[in-house]
C-alpha positions as a Python dict, from the first residue, in 0.01 Angstrom:
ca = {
    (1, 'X'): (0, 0, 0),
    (2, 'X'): (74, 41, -379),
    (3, 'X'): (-87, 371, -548),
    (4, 'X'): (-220, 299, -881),
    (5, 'X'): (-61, 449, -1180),
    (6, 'X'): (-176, 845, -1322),
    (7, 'X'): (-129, 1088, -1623),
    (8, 'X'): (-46, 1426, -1515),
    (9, 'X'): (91, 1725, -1714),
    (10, 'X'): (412, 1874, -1728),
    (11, 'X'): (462, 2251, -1773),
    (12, 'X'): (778, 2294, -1942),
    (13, 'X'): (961, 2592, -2052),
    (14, 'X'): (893, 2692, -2374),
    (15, 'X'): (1135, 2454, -2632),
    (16, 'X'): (1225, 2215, -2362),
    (17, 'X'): (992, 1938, -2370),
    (18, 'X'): (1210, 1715, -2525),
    (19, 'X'): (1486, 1752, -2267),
    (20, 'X'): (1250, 1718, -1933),
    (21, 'X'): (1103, 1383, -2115),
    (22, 'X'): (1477, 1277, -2203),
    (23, 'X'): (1573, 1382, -1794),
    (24, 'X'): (1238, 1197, -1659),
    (25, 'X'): (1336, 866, -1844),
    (26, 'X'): (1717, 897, -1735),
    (27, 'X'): (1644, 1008, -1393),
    (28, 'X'): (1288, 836, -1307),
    (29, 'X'): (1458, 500, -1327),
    (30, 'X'): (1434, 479, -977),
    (31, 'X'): (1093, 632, -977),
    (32, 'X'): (847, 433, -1238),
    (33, 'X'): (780, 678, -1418),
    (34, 'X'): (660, 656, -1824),
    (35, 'X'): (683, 1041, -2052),
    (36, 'X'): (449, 1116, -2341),
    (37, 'X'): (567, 1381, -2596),
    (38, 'X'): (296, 1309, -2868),
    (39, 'X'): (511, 1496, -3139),
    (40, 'X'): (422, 1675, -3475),
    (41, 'X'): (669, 1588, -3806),
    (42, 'X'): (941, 1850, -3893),
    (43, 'X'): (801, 2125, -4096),
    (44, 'X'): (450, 2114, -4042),
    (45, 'X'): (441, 2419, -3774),
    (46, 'X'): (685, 2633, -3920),
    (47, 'X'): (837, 2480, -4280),
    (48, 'X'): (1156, 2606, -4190),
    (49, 'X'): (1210, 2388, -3869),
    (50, 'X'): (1393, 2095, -3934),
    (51, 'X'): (1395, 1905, -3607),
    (52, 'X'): (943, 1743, -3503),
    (53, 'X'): (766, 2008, -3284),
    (54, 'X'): (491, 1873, -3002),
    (55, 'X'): (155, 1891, -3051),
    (56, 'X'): (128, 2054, -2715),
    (57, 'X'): (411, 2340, -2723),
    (58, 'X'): (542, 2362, -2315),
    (59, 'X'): (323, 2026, -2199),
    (60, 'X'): (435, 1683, -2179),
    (61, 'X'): (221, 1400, -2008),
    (62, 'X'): (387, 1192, -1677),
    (63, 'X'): (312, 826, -1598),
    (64, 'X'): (408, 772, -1261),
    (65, 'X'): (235, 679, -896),
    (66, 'X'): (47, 982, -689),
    (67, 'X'): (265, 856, -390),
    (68, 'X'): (628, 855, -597),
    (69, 'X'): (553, 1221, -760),
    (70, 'X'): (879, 1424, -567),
    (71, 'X'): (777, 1808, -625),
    (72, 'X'): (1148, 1876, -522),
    (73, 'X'): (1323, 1643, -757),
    (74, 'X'): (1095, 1742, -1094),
    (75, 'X'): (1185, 2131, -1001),
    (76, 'X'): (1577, 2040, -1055),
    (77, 'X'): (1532, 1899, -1396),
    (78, 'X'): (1658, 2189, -1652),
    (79, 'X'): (1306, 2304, -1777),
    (80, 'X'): (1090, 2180, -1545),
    (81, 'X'): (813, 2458, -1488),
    (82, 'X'): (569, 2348, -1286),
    (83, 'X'): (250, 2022, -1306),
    (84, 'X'): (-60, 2163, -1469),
    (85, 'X'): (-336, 2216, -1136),
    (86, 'X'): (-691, 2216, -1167),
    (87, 'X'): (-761, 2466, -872),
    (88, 'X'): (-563, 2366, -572),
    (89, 'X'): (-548, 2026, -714),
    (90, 'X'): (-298, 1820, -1005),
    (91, 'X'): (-469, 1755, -1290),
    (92, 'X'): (-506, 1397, -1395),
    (93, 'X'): (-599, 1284, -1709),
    (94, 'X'): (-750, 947, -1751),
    (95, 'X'): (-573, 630, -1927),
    (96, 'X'): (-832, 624, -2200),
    (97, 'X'): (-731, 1000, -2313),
    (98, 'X'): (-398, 937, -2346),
    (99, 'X'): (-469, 596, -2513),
    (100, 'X'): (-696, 834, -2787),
    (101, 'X'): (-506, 1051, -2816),
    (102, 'X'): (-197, 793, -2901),
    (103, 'X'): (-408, 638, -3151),
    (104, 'X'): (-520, 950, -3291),
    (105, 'X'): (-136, 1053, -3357),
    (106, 'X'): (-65, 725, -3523),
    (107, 'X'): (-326, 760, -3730),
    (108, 'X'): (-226, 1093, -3866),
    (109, 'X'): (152, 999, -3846),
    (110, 'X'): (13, 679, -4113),
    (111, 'X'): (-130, 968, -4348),
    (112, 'X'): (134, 1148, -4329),
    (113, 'X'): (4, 1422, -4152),
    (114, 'X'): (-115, 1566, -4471),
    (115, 'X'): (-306, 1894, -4527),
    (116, 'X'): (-364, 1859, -4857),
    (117, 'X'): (-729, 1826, -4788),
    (118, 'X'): (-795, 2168, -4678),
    (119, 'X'): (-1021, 2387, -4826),
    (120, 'X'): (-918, 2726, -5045),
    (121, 'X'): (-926, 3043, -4859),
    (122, 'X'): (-1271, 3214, -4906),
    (123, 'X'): (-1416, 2902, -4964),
    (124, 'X'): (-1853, 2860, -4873),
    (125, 'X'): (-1823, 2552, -4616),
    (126, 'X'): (-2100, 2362, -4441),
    (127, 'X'): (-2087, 2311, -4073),
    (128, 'X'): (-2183, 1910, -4023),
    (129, 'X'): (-2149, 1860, -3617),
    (130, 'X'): (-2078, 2026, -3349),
    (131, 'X'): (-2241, 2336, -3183),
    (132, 'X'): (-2262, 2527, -3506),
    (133, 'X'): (-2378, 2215, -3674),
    (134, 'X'): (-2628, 2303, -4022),
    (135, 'X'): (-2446, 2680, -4048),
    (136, 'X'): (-2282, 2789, -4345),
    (137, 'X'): (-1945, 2906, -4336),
    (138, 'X'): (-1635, 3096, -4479),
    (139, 'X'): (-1317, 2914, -4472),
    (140, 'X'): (-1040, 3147, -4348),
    (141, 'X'): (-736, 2914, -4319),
    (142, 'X'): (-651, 2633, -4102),
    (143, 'X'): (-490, 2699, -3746),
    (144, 'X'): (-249, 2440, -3558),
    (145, 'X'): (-257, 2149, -3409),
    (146, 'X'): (-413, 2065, -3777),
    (147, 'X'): (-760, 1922, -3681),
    (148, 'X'): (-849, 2280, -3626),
    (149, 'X'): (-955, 2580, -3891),
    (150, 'X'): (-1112, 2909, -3846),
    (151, 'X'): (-1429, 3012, -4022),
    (152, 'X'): (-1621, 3318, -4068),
    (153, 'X'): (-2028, 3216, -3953),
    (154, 'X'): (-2285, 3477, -4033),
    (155, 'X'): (-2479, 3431, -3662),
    (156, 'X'): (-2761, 3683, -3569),
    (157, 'X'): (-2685, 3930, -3798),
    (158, 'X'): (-2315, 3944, -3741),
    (159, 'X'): (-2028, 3789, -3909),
    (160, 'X'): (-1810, 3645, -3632),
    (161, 'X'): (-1458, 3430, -3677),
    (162, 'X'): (-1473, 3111, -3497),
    (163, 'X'): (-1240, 2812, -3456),
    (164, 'X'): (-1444, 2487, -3540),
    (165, 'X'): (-1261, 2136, -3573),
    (166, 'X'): (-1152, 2053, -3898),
    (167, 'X'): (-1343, 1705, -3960),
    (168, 'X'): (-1718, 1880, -3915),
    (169, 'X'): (-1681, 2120, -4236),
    (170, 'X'): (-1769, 1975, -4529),
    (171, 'X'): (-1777, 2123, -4900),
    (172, 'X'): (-2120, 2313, -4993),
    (173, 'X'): (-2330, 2176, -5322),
    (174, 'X'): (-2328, 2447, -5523),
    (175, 'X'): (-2682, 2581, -5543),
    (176, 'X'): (-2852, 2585, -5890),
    (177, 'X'): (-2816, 2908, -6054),
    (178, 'X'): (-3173, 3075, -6040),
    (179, 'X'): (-2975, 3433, -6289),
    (180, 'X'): (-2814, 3501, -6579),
    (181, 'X'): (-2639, 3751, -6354),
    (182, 'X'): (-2785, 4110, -6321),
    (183, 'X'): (-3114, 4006, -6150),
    (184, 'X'): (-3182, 3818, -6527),
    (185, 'X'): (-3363, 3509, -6425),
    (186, 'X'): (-3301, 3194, -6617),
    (187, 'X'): (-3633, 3072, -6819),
    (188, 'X'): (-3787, 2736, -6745),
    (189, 'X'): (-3685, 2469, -7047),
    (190, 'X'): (-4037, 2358, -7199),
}
């Protein structure tokens, strides 16, 4: 009997992703097994870094069967930490999310992962979908991975910083000007 196929995470040690995926590849011959590293381009983490940094800094997906998954043999590969658990449990993640989230890397790799579309610092911003859909907002910068920014939302009476994904702000219409500044209001044209 032939266990189908699963995604589960890898818990690396911080820097070493790329060597337990290199490790699993040379070593999991044997085994069936498939790594994901879904990878971010030199530079766009720290601009100094030369060398592409993953999206997910210490995780790294495994494609391999339930029944082939040797605890003993992943905990000798040189950065190995542990699989991610869900309670007493491994955490799987479905086919489709992986196949997403592929896609969603290609696409940005095509645009060349570029962030000249953010908004200026202080900025008024609209908040389009999500839970905080229709509230106004302050742009405060953008955070990484890159679909991600925080924003300062005025929310029952308090100004609170909140992390909101990038695609649902959108830029404010300016509001007509009702002063001439100074309380002055601006008179009706005839």
């Amino acid at each position: 009997l032939q266990m189908a196929l699963r995604w589960f995470v890898i818990h690396s040690m911080p820097r070493a992703e790329a060597r337990v995926a290199a490790l699993l590849a040379a070593e999991g011959q044997g085994w069936q097994v498939e790594t994901y590293l879904p990878l971010l381009p030199a530079g766009s983490r720290q601009p100094t870094r030369r060398a592409p940094s993953p999206l997910f800094p210490g995780y790294l997906f495994l494609h391999c069967e339930t029944d082939r998954l040797h605890l003993r043999e992943l905990r000798r590969i040189p950065g190995f930490r542990s699989l991610l658990t869900v309670g007493d449990r491994l955490a799987v993640v479905e086919d489709e999310t992986i196949a997403a989230l592929r896609e969603r890397v290609s696409a940005l790799q095509a645009q060349g992962w570029s962030t000249e579309n953010w908004f200026q610092r202080g900025e008024m911003l609209h908040v389009g979908s999500g839970p905080l859909a229709g509230l106004d907002a302050i742009f405060e910068g953008p955070l990484q991975p890159a679909e991600r920014a925080r924003v300062l939302v005025e929310f029952l009476g308090r100004t609170s910083r909140m992390t909101v994904p990038a695609a649902s702000l959108e830029r404010r219409s300016r509001p007509a000007r009702r002063t001439r500044g100074h309380g002055r209001p601006i008179a009706p044209r005839p």
